[in-house]
mmCIF file as gemmi writes it, N, C-alpha and C atoms, coordinates in Angstrom:
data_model
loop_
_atom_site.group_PDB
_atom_site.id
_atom_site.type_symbol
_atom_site.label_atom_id
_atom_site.label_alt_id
_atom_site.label_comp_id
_atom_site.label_asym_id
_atom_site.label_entity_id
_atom_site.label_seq_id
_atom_site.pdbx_PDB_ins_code
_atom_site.Cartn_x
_atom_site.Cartn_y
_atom_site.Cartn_z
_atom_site.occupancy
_atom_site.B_iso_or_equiv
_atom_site.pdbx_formal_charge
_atom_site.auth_seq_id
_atom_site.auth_asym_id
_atom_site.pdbx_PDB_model_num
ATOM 1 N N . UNK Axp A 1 ? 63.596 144.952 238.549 1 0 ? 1 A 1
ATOM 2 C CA . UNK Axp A 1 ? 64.388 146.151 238.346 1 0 ? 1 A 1
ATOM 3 C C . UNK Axp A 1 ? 63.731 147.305 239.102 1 0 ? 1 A 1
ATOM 4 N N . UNK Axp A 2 ? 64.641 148.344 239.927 1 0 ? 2 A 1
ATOM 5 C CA . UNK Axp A 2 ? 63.946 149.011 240.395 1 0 ? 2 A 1
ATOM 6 C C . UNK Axp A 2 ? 63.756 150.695 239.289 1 0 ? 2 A 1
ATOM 7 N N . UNK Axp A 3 ? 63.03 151.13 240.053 1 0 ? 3 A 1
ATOM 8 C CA . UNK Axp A 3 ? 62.426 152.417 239.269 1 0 ? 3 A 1
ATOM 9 C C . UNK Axp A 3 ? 62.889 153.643 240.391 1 0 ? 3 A 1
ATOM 10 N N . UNK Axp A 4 ? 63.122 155.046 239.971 1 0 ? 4 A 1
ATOM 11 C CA . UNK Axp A 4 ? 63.973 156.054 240.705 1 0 ? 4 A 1
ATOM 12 C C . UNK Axp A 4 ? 62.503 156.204 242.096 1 0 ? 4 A 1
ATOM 13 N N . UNK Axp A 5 ? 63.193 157.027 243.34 1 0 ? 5 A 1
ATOM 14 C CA . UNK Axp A 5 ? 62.194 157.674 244.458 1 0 ? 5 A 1
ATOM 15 C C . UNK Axp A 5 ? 61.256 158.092 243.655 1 0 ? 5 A 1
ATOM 16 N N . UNK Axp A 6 ? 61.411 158.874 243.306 1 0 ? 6 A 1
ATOM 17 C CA . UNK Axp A 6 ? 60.558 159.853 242.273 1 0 ? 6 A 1
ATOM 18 C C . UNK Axp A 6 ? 59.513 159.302 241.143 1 0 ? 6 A 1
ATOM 19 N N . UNK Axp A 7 ? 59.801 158.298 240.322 1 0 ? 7 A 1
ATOM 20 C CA . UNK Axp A 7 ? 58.592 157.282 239.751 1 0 ? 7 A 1
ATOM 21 C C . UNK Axp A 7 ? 57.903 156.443 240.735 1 0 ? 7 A 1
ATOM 22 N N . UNK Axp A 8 ? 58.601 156.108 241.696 1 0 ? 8 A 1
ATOM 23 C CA . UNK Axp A 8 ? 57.817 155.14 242.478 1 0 ? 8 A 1
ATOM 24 C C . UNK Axp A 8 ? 56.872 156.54 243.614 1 0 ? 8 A 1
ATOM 25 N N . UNK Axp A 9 ? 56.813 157.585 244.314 1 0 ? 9 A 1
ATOM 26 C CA . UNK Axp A 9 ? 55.956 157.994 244.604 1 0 ? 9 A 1
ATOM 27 C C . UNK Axp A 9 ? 55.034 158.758 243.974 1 0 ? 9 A 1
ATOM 28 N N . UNK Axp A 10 ? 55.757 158.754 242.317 1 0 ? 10 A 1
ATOM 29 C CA . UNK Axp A 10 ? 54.048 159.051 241.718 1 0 ? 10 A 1
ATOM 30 C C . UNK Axp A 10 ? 53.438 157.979 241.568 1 0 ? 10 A 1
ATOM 31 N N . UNK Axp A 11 ? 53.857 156.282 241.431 1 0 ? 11 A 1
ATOM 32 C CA . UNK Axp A 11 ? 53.032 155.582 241.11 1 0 ? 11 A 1
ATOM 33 C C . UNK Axp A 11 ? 52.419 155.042 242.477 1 0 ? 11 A 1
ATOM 34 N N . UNK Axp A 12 ? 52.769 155.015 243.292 1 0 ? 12 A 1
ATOM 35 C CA . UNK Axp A 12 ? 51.77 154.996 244.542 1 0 ? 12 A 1
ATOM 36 C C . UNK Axp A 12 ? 50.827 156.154 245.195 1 0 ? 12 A 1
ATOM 37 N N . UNK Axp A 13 ? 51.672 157.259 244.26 1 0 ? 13 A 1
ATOM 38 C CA . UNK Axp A 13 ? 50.335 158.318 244.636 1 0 ? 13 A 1
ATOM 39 C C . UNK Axp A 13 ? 49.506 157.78 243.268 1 0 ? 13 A 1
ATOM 40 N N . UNK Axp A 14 ? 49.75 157.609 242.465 1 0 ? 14 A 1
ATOM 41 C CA . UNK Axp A 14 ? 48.878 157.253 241.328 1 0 ? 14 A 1
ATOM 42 C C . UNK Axp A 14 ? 47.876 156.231 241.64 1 0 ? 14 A 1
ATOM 43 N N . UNK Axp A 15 ? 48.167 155.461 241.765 1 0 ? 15 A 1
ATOM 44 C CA . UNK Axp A 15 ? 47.179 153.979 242.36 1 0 ? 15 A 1
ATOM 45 C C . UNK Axp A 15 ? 46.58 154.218 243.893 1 0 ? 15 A 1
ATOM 46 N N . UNK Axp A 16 ? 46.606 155.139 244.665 1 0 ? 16 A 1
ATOM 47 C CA . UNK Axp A 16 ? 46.23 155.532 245.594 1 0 ? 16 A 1
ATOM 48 C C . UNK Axp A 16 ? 45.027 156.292 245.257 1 0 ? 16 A 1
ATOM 49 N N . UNK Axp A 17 ? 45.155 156.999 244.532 1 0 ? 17 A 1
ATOM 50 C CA . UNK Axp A 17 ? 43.732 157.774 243.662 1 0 ? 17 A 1
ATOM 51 C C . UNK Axp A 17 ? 43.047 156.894 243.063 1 0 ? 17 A 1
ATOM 52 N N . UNK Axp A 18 ? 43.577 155.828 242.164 1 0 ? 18 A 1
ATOM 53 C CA . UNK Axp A 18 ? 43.101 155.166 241.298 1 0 ? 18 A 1
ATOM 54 C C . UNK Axp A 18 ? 42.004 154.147 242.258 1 0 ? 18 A 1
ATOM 55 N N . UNK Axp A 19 ? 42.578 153.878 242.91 1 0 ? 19 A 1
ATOM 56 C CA . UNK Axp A 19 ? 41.715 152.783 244.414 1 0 ? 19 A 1
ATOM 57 C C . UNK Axp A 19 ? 40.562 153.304 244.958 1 0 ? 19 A 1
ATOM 58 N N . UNK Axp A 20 ? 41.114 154.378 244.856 1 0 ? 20 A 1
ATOM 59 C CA . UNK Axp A 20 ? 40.18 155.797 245.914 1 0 ? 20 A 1
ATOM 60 C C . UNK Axp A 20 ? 38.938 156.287 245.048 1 0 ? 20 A 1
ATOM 61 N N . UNK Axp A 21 ? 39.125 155.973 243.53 1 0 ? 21 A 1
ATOM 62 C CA . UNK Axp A 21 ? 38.366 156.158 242.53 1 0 ? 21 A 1
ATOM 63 C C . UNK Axp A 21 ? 38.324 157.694 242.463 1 0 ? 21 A 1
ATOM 64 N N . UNK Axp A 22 ? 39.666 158.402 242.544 1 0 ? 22 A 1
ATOM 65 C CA . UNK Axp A 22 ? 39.557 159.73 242.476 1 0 ? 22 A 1
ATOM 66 C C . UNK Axp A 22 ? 40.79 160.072 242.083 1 0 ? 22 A 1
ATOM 67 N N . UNK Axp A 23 ? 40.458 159.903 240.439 1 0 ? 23 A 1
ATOM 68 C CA . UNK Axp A 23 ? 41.657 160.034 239.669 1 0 ? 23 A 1
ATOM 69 C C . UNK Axp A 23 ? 41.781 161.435 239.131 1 0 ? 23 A 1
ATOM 70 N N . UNK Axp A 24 ? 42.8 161.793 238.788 1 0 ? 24 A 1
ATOM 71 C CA . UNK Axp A 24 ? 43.049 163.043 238.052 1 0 ? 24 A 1
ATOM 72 C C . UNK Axp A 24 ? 43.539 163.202 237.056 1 0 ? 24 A 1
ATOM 73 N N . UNK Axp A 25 ? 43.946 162.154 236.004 1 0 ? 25 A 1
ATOM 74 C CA . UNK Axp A 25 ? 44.305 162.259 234.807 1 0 ? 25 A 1
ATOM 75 C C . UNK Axp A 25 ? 43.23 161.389 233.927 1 0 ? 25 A 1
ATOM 76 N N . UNK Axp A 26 ? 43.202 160.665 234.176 1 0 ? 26 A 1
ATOM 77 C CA . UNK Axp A 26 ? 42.307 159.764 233.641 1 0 ? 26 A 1
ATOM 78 C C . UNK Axp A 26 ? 41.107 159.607 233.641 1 0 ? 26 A 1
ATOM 79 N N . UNK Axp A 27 ? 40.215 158.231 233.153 1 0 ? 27 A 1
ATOM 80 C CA . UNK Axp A 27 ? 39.053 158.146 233.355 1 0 ? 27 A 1
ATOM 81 C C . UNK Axp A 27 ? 38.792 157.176 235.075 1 0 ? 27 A 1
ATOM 82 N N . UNK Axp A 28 ? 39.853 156.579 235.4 1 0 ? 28 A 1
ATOM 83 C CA . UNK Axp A 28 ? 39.814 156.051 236.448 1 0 ? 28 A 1
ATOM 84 C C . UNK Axp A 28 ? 39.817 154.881 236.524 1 0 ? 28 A 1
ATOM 85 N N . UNK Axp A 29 ? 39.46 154.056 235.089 1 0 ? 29 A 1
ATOM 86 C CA . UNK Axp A 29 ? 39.704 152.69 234.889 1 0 ? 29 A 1
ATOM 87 C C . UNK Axp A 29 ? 40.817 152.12 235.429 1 0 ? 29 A 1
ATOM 88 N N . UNK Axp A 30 ? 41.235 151.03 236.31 1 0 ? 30 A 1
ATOM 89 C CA . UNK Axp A 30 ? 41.658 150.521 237.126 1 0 ? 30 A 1
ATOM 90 C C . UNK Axp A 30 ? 42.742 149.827 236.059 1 0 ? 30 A 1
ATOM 91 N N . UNK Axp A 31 ? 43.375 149.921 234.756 1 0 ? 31 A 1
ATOM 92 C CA . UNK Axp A 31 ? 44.288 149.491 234.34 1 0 ? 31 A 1
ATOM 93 C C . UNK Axp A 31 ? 45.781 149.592 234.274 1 0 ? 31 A 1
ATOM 94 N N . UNK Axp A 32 ? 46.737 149.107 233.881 1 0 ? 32 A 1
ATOM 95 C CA . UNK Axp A 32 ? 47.738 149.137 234.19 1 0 ? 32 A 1
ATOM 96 C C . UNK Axp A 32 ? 48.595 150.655 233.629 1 0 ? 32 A 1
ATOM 97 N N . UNK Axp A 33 ? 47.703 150.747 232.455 1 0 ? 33 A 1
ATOM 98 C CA . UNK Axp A 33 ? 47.744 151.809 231.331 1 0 ? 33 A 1
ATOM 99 C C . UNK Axp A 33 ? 47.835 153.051 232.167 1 0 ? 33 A 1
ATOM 100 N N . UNK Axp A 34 ? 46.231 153.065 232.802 1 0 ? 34 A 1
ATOM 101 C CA . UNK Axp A 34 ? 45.965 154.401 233.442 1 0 ? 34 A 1
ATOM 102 C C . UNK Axp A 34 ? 46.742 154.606 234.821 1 0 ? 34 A 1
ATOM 103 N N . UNK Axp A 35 ? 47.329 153.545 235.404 1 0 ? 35 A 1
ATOM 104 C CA . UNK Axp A 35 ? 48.213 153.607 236.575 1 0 ? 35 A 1
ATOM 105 C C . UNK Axp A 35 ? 49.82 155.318 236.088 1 0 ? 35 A 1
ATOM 106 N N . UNK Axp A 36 ? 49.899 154.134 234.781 1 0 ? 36 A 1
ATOM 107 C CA . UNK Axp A 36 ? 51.324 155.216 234.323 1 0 ? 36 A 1
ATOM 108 C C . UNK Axp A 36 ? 51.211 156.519 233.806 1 0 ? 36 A 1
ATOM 109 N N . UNK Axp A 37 ? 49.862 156.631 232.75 1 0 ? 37 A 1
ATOM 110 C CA . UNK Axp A 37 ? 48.851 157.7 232.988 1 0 ? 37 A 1
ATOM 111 C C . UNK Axp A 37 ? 48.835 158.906 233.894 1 0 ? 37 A 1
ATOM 112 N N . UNK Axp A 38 ? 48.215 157.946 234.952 1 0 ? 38 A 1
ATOM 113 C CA . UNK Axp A 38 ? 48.027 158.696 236.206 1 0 ? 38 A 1
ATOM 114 C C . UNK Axp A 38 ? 49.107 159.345 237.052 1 0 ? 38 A 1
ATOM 115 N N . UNK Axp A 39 ? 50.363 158.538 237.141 1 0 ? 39 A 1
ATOM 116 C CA . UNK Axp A 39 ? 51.483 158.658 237.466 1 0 ? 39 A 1
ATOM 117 C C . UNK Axp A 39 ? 52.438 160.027 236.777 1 0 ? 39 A 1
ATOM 118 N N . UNK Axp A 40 ? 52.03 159.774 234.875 1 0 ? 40 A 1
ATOM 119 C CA . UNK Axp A 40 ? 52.921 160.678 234.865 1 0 ? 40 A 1
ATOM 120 C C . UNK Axp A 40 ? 54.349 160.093 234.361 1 0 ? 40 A 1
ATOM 121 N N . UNK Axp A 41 ? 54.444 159.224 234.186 1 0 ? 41 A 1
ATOM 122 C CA . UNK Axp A 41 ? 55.387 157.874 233.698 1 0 ? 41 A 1
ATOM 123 C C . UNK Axp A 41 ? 54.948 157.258 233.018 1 0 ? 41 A 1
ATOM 124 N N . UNK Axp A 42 ? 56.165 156.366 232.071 1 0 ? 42 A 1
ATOM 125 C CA . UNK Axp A 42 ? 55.791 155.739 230.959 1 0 ? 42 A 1
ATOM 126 C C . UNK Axp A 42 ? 55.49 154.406 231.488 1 0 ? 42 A 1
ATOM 127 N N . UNK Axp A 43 ? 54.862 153.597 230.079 1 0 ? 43 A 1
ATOM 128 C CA . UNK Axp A 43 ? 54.413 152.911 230.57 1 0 ? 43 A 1
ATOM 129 C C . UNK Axp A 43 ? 55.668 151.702 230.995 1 0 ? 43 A 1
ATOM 130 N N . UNK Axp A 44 ? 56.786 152.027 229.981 1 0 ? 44 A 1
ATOM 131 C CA . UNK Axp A 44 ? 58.018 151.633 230.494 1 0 ? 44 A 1
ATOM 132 C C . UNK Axp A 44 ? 58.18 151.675 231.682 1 0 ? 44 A 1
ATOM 133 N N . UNK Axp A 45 ? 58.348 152.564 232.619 1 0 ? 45 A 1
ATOM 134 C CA . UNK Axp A 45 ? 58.577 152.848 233.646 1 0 ? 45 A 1
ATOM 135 C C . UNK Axp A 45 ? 57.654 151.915 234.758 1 0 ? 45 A 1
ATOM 136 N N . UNK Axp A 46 ? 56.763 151.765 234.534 1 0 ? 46 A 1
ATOM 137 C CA . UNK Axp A 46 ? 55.542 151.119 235.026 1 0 ? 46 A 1
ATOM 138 C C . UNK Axp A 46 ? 55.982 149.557 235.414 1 0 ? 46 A 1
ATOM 139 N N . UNK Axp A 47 ? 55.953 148.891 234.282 1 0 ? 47 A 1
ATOM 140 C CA . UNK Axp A 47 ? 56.26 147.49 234.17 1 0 ? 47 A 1
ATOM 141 C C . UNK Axp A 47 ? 58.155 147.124 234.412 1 0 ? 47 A 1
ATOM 142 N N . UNK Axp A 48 ? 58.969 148.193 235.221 1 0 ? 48 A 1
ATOM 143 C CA . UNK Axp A 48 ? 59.973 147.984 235.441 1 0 ? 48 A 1
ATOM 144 C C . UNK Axp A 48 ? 59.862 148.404 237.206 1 0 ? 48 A 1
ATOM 145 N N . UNK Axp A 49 ? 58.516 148.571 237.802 1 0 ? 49 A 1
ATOM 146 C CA . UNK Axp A 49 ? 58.328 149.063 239.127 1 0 ? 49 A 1
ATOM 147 C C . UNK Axp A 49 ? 57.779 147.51 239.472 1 0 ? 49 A 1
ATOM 148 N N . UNK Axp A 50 ? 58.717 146.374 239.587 1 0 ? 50 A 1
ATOM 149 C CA . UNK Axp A 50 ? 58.137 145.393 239.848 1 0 ? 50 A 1
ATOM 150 C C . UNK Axp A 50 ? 57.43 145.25 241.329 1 0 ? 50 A 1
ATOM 151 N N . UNK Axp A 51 ? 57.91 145.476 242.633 1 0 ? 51 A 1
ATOM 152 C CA . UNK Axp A 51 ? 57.305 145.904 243.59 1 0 ? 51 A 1
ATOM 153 C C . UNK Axp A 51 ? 55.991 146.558 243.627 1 0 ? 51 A 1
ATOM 154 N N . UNK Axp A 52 ? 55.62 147.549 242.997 1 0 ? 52 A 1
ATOM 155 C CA . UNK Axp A 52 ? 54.775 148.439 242.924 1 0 ? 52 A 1
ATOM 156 C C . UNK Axp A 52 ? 53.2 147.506 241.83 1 0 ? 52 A 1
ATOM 157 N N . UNK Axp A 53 ? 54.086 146.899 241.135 1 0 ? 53 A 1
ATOM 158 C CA . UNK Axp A 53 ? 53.331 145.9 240.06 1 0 ? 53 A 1
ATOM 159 C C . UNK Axp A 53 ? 52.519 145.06 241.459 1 0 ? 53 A 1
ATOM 160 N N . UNK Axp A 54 ? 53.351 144.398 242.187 1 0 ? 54 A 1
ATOM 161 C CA . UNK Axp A 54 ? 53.135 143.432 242.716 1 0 ? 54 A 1
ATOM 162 C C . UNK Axp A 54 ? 51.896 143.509 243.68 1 0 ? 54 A 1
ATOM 163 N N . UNK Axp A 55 ? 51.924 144.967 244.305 1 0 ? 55 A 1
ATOM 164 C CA . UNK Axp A 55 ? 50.835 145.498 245.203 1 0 ? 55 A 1
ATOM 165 C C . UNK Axp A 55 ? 49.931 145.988 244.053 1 0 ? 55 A 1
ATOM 166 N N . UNK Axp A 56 ? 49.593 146.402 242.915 1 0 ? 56 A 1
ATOM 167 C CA . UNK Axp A 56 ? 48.942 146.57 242.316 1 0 ? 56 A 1
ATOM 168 C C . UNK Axp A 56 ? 47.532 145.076 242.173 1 0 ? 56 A 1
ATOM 169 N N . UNK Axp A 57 ? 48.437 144.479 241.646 1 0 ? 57 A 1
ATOM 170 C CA . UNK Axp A 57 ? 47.735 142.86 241.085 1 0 ? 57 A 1
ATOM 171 C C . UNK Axp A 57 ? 47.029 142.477 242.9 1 0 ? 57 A 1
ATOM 172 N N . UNK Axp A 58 ? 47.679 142.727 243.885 1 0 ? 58 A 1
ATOM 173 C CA . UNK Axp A 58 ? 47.023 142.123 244.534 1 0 ? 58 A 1
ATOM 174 C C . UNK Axp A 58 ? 46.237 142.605 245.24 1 0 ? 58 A 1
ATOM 175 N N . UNK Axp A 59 ? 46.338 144.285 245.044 1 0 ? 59 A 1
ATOM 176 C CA . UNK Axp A 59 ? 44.714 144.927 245.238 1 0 ? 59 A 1
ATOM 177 C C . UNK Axp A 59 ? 43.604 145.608 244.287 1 0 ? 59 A 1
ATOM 178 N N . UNK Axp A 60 ? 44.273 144.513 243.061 1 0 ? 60 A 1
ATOM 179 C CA . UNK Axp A 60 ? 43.442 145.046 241.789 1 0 ? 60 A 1
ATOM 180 C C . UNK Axp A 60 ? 43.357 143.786 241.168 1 0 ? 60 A 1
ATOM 181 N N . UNK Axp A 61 ? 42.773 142.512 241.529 1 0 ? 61 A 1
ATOM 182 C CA . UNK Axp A 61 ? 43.007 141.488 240.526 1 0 ? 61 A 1
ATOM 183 C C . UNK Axp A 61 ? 42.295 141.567 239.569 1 0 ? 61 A 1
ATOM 184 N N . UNK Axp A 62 ? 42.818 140.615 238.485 1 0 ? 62 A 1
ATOM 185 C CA . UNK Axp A 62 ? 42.006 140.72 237.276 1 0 ? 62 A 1
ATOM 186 C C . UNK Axp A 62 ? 41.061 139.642 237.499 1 0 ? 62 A 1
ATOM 187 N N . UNK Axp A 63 ? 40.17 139.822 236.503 1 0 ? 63 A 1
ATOM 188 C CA . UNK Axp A 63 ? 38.924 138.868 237.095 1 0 ? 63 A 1
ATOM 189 C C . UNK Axp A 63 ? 39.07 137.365 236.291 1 0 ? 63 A 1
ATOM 190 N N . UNK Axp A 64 ? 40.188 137.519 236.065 1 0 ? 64 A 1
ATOM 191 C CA . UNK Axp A 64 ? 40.914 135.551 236.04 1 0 ? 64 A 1
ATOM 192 C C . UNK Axp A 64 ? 40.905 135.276 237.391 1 0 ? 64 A 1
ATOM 193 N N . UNK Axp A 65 ? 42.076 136.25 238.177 1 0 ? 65 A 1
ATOM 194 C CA . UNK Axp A 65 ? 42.497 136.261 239.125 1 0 ? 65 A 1
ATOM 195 C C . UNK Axp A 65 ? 41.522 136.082 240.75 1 0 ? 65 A 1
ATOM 196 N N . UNK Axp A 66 ? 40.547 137.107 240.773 1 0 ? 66 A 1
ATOM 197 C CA . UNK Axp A 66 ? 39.051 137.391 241.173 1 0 ? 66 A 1
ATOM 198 C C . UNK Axp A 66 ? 38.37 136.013 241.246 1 0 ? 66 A 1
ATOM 199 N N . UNK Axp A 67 ? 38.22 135.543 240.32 1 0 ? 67 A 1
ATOM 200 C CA . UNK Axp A 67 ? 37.594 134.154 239.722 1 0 ? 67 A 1
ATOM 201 C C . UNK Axp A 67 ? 38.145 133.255 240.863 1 0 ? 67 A 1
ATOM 202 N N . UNK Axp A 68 ? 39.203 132.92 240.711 1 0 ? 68 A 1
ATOM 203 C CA . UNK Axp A 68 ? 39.825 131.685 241.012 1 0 ? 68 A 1
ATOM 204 C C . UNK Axp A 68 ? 39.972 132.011 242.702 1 0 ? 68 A 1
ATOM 205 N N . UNK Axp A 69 ? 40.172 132.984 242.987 1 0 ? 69 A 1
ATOM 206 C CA . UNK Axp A 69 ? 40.281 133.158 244.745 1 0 ? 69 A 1
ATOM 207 C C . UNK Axp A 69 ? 38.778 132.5 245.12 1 0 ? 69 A 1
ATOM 208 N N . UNK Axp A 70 ? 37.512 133.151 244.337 1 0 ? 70 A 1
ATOM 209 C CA . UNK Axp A 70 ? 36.654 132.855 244.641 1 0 ? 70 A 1
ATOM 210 C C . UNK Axp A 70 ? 36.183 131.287 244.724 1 0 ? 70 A 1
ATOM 211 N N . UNK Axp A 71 ? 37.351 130.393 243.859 1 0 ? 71 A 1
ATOM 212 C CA . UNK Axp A 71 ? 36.927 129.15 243.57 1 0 ? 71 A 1
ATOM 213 C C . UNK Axp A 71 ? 35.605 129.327 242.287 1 0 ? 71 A 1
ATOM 214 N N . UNK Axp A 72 ? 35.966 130.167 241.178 1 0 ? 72 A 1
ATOM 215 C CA . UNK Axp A 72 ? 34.61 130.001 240.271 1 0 ? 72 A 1
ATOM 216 C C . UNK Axp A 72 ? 36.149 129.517 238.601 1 0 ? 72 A 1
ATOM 217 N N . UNK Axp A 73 ? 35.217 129.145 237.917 1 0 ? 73 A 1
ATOM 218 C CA . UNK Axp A 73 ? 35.767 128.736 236.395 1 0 ? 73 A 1
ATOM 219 C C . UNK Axp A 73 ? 36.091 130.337 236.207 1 0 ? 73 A 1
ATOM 220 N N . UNK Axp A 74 ? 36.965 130.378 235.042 1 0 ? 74 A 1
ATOM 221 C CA . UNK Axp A 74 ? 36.848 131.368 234.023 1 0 ? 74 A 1
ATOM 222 C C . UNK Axp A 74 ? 35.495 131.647 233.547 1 0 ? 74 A 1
């Protein structure tokens, strides 16, 4: 589902800081939480920016995710 112009360039300005480790709402923790946070949007809004999700996870993996690229166990 998509999300309006306007949620989607706060959440790429949002995660753009967040990467950059130069957040402004938050503590900077790299979660999905502080993405919408950061953004300024709910967290609704967030998890309906599937695109935006998608570049998230794959320059933020979780360390399941981290793990297994690396070839290591959980």
């Amino acid at each position: 589902m998509a999300v309006s112009l306007t949620s989607e360039t706060k959440l790429r300005a949002a995660m753009s800081r967040l990467l950059a480790g130069q957040p402004q709402h938050t503590d900077g923790a790299l979660t999905k939480e502080n993405l919408a946070r950061e953004a300024g949007v709910s967290h609704a809004t967030v998890h309906r920016a599937t695109d935006i999700l998608a570049e998230w996870d794959a320059r933020n993996p979780s360390p399941e995710q981290a793990n297994a690229q690396r070839g290591r166990p959980r």
